[in-house]
C-alpha positions in Angstrom: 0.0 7.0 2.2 -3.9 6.4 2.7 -5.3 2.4 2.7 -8.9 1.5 2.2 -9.1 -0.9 3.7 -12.1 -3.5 4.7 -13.9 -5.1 8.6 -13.8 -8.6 7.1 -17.4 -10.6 7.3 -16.7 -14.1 8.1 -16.1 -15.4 4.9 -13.4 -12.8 4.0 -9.2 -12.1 4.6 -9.2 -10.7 8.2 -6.9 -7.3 7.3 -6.9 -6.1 11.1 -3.2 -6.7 11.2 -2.5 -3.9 9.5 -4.3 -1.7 11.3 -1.7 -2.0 14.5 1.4 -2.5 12.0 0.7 0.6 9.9 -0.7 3.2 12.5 2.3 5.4 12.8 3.2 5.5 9.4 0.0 5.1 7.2 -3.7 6.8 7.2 -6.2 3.9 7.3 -9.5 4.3 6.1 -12.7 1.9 5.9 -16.2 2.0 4.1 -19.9 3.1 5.6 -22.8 2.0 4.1 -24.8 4.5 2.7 -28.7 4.1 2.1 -28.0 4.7 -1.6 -25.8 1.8 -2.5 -23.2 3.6 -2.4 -19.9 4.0 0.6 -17.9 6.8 2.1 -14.3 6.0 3.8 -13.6 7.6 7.1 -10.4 7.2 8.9 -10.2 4.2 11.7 -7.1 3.2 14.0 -7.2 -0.1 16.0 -9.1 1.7 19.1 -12.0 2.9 16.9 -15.6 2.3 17.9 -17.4 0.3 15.3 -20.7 0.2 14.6 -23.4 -2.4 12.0 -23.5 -1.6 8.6 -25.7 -3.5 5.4 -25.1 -7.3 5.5 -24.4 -7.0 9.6 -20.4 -5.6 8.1 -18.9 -3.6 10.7 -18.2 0.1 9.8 -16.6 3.4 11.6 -19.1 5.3 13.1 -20.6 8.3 11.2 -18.8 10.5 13.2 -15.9 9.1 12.0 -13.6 11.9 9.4 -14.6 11.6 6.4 -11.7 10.8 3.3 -12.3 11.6 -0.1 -11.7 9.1 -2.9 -8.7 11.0 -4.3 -7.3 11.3 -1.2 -7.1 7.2 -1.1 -3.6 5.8 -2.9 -4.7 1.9 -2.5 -7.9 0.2 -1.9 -8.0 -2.9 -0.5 -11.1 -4.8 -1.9 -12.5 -7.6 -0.4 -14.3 -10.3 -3.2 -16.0 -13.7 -3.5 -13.8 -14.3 -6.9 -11.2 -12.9 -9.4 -10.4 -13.8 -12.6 -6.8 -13.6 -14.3 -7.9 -10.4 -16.1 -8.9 -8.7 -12.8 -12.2 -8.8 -13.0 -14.0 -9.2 -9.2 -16.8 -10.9 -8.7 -18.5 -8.5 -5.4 -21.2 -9.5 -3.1 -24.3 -8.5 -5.2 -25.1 -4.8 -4.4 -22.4 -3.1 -6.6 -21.5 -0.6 -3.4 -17.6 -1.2 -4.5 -18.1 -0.8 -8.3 -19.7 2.7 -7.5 -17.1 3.8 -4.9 -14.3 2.6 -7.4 -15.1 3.8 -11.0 -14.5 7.5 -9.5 -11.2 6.5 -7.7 -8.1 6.9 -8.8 -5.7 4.6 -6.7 -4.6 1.4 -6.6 -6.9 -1.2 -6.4 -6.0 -4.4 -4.9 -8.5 -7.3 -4.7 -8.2 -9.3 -1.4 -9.0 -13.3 -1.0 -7.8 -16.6 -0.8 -6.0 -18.4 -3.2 -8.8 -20.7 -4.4 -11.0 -17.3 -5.2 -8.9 -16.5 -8.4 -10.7 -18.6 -11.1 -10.4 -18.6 -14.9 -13.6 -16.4 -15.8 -16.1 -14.3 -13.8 -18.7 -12.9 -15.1 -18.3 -9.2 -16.2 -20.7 -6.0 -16.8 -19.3 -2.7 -18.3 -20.4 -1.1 -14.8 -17.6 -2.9 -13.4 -14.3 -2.0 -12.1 -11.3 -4.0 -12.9 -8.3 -5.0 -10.6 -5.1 -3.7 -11.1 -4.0 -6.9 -8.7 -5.0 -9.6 -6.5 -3.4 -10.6 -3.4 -3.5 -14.0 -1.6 -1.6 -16.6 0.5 0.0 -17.3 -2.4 1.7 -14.2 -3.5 0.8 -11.0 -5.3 -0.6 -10.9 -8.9 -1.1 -7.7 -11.3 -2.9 -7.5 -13.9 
């Protein structure tokens, strides 16, 4: 199984647990920055070397190998809200509503409890949830 998954900023669900739990039986993968707005997943383990990315986010370094979206079974998406539809409210620069609308895993909003809300505000270019995790539990949608 391969996980997107996310180097928190300060604000967000610190994932890098799973990085030592999974490593012998899961792929991990995490975004890089591209100039266009857009991201590319390459494969990262605990030991990687990390480098800056847009919004001072840590990434794996270009050299890092590169993962295809299909190759990807669950993305782990990091958010500043959710709504009880699925709908994510992002950062501002749509860089995970381009990356998801081709993918065809699972896609798992992460966040605290407190970031699921009754309505966020939602454009056709955005990707839905198909769940949201928190302290409290797991929800699908």
């Amino acid at each position: 199984m391969t996980i997107a998954t996310y180097l928190p900023l300060k604000s967000e669900v610190d994932l890098s647990g799973l990085l030592k739990w999974g490593q012998n039986s899961k792929r991990f993968v995490a975004p890089r920055t591209l100039p266009n707005f857009e991201l590319s997943f390459h494969q990262i383990t605990g030991a990687d070397e990390l480098e800056t990315g847009f919004g001072g986010a840590k990434q794996p370094c270009e050299s890092a190998q590169y993962v295809p979206l299909e190759a990807i079974d669950l993305f782990l998406v990091p958010l500043a809200a959710c709504d009880r539809q699925g709908n994510r409210l992002g950062f501002g620069k749509g860089y995970y509503d381009r990356a998801l609308a081709q993918a065809p895993g699972y896609k798992l909003g992460i966040g605290f409890h407190f970031q699921l809300i009754d309505r966020v505000p939602f454009d056709l270019h955005d990707v839905p949830m198909n769940g949201f995790v928190s302290e409290e539990g797991l929800i699908k949608f």
